[in-house]
Backbone as JSON Lines, residues from 0, in Angstrom:
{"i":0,"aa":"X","n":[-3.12,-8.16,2.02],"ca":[-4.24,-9.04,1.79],"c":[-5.47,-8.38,2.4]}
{"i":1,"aa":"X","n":[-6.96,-8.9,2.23],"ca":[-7.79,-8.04,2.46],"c":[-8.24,-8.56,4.17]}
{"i":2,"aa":"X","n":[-8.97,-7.9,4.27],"ca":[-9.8,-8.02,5.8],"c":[-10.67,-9.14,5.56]}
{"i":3,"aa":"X","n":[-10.88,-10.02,7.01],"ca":[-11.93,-10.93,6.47],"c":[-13.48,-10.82,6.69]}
{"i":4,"aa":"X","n":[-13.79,-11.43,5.81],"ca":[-15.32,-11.19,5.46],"c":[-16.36,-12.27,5.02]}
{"i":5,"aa":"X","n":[-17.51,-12.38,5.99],"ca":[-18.22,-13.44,6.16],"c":[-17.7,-14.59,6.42]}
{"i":6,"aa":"X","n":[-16.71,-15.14,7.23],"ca":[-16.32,-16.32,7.32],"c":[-15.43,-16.51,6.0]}
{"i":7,"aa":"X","n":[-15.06,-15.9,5.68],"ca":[-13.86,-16.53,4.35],"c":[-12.17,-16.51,5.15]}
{"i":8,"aa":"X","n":[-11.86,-17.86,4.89],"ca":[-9.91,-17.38,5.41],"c":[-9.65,-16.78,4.52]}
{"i":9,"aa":"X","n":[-8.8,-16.12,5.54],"ca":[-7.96,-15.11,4.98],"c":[-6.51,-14.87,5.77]}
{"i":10,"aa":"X","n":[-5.33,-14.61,5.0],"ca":[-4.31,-14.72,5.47],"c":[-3.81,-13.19,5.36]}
{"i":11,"aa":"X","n":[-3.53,-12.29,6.12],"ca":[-3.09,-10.99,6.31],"c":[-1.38,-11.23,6.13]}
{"i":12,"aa":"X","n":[-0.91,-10.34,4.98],"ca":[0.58,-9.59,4.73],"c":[0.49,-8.3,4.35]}
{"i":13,"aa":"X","n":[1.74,-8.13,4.7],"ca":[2.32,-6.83,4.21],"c":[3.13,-7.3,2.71]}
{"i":14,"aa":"X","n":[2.68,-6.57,1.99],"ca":[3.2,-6.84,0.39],"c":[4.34,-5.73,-0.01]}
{"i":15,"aa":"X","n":[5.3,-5.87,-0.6],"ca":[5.94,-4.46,-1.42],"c":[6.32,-5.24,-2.58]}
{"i":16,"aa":"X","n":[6.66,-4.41,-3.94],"ca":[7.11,-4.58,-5.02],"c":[8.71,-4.13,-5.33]}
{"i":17,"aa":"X","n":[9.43,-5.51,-5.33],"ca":[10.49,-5.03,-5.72],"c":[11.21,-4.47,-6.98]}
{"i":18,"aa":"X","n":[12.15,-3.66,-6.73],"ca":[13.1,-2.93,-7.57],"c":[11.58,-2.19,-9.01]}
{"i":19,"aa":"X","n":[10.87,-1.73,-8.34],"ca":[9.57,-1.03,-9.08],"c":[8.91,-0.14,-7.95]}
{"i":20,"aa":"X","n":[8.84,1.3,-8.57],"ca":[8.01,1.77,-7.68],"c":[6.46,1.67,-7.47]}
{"i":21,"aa":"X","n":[5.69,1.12,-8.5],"ca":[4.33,0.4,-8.49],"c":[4.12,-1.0,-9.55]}
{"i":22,"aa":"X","n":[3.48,-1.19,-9.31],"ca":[2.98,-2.66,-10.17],"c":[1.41,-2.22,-10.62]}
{"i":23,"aa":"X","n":[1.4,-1.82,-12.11],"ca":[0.02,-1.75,-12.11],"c":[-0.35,-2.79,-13.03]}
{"i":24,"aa":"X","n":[-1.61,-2.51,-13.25],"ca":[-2.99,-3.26,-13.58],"c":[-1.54,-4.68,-14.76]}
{"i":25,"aa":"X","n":[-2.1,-5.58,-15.13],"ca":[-1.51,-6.33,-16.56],"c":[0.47,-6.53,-16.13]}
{"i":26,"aa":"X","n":[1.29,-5.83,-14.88],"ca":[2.54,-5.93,-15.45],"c":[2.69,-7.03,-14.24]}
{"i":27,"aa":"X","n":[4.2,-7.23,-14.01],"ca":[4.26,-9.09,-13.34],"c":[5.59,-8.16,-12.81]}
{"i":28,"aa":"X","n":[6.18,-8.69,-11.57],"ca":[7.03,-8.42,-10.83],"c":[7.82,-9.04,-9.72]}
{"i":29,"aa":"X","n":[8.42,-8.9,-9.55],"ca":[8.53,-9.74,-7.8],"c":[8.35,-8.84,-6.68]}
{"i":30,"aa":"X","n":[7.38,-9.17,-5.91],"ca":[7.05,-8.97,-4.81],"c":[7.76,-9.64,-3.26]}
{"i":31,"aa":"X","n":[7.44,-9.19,-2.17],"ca":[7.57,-10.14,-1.16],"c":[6.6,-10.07,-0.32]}
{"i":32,"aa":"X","n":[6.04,-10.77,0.34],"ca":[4.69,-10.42,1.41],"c":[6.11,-10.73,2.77]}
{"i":33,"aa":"X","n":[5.51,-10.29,3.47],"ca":[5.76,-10.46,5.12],"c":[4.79,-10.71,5.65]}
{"i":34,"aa":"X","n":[4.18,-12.17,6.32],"ca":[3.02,-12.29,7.19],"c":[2.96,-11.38,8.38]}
{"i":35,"aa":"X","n":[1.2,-10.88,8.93],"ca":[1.37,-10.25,9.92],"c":[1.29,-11.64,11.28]}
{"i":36,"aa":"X","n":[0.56,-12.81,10.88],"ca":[0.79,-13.74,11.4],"c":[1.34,-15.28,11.1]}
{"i":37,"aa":"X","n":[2.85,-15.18,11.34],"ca":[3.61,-16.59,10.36],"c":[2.6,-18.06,10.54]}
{"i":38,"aa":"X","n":[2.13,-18.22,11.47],"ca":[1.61,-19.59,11.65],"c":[0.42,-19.78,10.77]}
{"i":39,"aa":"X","n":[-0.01,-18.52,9.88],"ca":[-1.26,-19.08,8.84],"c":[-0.74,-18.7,7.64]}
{"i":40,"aa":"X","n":[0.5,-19.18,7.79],"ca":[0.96,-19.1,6.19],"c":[2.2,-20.24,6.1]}
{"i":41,"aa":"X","n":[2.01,-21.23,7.5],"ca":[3.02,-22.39,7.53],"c":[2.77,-23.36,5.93]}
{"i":42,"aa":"X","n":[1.77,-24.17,5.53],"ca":[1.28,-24.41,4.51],"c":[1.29,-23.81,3.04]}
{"i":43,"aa":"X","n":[2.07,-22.82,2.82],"ca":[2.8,-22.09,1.86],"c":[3.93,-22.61,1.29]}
{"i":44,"aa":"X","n":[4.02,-23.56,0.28],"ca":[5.13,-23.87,0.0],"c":[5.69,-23.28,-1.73]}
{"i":45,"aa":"X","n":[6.57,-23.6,-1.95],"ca":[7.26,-23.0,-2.85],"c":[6.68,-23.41,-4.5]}
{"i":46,"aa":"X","n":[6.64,-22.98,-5.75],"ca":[5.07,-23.54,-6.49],"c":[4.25,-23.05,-6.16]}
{"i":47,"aa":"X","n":[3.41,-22.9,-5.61],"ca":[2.41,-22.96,-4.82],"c":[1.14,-21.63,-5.91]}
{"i":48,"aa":"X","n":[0.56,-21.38,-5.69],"ca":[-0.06,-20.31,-6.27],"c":[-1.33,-19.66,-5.26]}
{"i":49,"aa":"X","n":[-0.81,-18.54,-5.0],"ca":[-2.16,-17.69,-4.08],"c":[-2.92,-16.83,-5.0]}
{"i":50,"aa":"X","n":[-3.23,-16.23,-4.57],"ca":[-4.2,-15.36,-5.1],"c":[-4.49,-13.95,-4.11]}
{"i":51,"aa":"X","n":[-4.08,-12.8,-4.59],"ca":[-4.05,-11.59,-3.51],"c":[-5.88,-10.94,-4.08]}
{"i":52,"aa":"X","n":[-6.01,-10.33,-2.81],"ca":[-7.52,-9.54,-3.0],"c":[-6.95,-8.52,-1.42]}
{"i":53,"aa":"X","n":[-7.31,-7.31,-2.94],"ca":[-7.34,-5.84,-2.16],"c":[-8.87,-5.32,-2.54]}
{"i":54,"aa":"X","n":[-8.76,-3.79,-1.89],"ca":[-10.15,-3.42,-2.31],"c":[-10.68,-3.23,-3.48]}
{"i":55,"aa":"X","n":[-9.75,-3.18,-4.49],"ca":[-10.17,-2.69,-5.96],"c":[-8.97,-4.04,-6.78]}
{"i":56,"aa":"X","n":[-8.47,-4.51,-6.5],"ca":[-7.5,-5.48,-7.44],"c":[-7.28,-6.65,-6.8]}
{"i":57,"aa":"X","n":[-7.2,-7.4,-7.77],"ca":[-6.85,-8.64,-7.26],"c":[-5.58,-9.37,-8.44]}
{"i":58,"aa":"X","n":[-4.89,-10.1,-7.99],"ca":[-4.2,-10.84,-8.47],"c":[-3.55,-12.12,-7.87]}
{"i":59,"aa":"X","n":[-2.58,-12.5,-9.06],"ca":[-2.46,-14.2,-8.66],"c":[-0.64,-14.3,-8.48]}
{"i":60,"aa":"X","n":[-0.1,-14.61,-7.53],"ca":[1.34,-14.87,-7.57],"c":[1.91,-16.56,-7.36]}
{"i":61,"aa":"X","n":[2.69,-17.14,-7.79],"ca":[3.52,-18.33,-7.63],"c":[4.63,-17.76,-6.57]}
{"i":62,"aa":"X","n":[4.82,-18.7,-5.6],"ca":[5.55,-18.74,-4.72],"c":[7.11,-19.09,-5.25]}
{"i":63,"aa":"X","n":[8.08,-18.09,-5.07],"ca":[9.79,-19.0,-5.35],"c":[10.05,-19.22,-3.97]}
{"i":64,"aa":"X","n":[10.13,-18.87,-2.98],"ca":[10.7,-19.31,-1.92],"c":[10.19,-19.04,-0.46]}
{"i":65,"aa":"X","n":[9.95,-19.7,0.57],"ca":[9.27,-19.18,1.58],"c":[10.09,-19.1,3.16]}
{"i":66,"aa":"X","n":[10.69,-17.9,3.64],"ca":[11.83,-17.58,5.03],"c":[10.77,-17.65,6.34]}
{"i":67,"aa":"X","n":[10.1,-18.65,6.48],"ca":[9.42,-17.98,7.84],"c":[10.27,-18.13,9.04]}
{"i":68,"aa":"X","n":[10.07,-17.52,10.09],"ca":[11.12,-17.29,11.78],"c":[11.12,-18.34,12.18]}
{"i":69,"aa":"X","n":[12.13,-18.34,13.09],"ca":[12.68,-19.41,13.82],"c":[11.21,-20.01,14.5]}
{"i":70,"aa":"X","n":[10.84,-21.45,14.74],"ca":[9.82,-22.09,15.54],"c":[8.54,-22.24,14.92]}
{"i":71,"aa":"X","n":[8.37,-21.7,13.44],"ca":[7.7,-22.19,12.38],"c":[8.62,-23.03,11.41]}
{"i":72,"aa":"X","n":[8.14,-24.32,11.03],"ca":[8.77,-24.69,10.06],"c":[7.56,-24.8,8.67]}
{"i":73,"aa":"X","n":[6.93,-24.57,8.48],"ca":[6.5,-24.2,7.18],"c":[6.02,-25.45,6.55]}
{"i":74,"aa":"X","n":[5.31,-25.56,4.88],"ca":[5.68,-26.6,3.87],"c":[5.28,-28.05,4.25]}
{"i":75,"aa":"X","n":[5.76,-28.92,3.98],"ca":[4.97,-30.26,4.57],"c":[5.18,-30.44,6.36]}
{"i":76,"aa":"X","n":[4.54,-31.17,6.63],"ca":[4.44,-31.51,8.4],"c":[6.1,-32.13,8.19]}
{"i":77,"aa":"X","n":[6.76,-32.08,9.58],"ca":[8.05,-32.9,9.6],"c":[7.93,-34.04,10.42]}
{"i":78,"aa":"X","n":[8.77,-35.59,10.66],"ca":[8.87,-36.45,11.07],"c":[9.8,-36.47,11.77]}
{"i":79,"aa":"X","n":[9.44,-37.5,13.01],"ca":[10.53,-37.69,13.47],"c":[10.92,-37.07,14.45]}
């Protein structure tokens, strides 16, 4: 994800493309991000649709599933 700039959030991962050695411009893939910080990506739920911005590309992914570490729980607030 990109660096932030002028006050815009921004959520920093590490991205790779699976079972592909690149993803270019127009093709669709599965990816996985790894946050560099889990607690600003608790609110990530599954559906969901982000939107990546690098220096020259941008694109849009739907979320299938979200593993964050033990002591984040992610997705809606919990009760109780």
């Amino acid at each position: 994800m990109s660096a932030p700039t002028r006050g815009a959030a921004v959520s920093i991962a590490d991205l790779w493309v699976e079972s592909m050695p690149s993803l270019e411009p127009g093709e669709r893939a599965t990816v996985r991000l790894v946050p560099f910080t889990p607690s600003q990506w608790e609110h990530v739920v599954a559906g969901q649709r982000i939107t990546y911005k690098g220096r020259s590309v941008a694109g849009t992914a739907v979320i299938l599933e979200v593993h964050l570490p033990d002591g984040h729980h992610g997705g809606a607030p919990r009760t109780g």
